[in-house]
C-alpha positions as CSV (number, residue, x, y, z in Angstrom):
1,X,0.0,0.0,0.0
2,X,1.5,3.6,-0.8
3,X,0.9,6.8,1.5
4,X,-2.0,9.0,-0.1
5,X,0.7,12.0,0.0
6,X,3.0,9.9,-2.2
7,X,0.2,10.4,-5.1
8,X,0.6,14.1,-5.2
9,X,4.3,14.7,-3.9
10,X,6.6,16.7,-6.4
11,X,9.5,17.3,-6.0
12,X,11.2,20.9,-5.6
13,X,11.6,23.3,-8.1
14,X,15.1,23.6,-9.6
15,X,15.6,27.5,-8.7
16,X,18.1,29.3,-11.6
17,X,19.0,32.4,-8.2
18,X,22.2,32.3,-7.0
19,X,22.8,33.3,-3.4
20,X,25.5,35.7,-2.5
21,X,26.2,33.9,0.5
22,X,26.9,30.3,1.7
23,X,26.0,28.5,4.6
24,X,28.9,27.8,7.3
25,X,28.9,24.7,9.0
26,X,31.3,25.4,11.7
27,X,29.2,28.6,12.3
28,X,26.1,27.1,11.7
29,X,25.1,30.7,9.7
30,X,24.9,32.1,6.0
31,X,27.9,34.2,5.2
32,X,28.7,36.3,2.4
33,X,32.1,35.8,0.1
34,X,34.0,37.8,1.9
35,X,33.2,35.9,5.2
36,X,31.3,38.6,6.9
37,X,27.6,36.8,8.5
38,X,24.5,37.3,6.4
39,X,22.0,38.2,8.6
40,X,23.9,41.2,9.1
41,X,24.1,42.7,5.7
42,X,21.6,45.4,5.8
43,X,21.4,46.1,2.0
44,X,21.2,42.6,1.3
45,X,18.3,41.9,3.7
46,X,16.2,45.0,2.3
47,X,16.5,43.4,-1.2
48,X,16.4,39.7,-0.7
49,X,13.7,39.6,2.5
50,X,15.7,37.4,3.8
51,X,18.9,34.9,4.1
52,X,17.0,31.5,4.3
53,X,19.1,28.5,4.9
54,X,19.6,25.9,1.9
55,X,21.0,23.6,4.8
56,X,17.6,22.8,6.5
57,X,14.0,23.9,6.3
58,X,13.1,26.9,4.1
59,X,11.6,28.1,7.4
60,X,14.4,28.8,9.3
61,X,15.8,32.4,9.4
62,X,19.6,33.2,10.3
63,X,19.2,35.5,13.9
């Protein structure tokens, strides 16, 4: 027997946006190229909305 969600799953949609910043393992937060933390990048939170992890749950903001 198959799970009823398994009939209307999907997977995720490929997105063609790059990030300007990368998730850190060791600091568990998105940083930008130059190393500098995410979250704190004023400009880039005004135009993104946001610096959502690709490590986890889209749900999770950087603090």
């Amino acid at each position: 027997m198959q799970p009823f969600a398994l009939n209307y799953a999907r997977p995720a949609a490929e997105s063609e946006f790059t990030a300007p910043y990368a998730y850190d393992q060791g600091m568990q937060l998105n940083v930008l190229l130059d190393g500098r933390i995410a979250a704190r990048d004023h400009a880039l939170l005004r135009e993104l909305g946001t610096t959502t992890s690709t490590a986890g749950s889209k749900t999770h903001f950087d603090d």
